[in-house]
N, C-alpha and C positions, 0 to 999 in steps of 0.2 A: 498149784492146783489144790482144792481142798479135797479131803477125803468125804465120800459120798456116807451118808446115814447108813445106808446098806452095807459100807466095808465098815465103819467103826462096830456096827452091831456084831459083824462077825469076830472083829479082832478084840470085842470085850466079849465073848461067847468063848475065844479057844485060849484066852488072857487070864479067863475064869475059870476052866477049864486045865488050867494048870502048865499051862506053853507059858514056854518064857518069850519077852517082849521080840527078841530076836526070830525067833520062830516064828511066830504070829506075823512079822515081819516081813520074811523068808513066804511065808505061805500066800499071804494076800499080797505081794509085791508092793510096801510101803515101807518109808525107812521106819527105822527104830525110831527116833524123831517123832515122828508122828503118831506111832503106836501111843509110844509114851503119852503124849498130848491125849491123845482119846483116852486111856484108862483114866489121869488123870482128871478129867471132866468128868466123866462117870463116874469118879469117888465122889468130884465136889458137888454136881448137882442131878446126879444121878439117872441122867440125862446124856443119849449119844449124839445128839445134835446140838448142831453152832448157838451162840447164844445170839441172840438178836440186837442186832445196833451194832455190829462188829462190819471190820472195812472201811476203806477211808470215805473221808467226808468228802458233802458237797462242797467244790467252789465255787459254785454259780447258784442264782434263785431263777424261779420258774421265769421271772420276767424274762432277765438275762437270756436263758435257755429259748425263749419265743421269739426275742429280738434276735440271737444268731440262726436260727430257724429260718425264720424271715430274710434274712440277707444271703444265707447259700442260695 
């Protein structure tokens, strides 16, 4: 699951604020793991949100997508 805009703002607000990753961690129930990841981003583009194009790709085109549509 990803962590929501709303928890990373908080856990770069109490990360900033001087809690160690752990705590921050502890406090908004996300692993360290993930904290990490979020400051991280927020150093490199200073930015709490996912960056776009992330997730896996398509394997089908729309056509494909219309034609199994059509057959269920």
């Amino acid at each position: 699951m990803h962590t929501t805009p709303e928890k990373a703002a908080q856990a770069i607000v109490l990360f900033e604020n001087g809690h160690s990753q752990r705590i921050v961690a502890r406090r908004l129930n996300m692993t360290r793991a993930a904290v990490r990841r979020v400051c991280k981003r927020y150093e490199e583009t200073g930015s709490f949100h996912r960056r776009p194009g992330r997730g896996r790709k398509r394997c089908t085109i729309e056509h494909d997508d219309r034609f199994i549509v059509s057959k269920s």
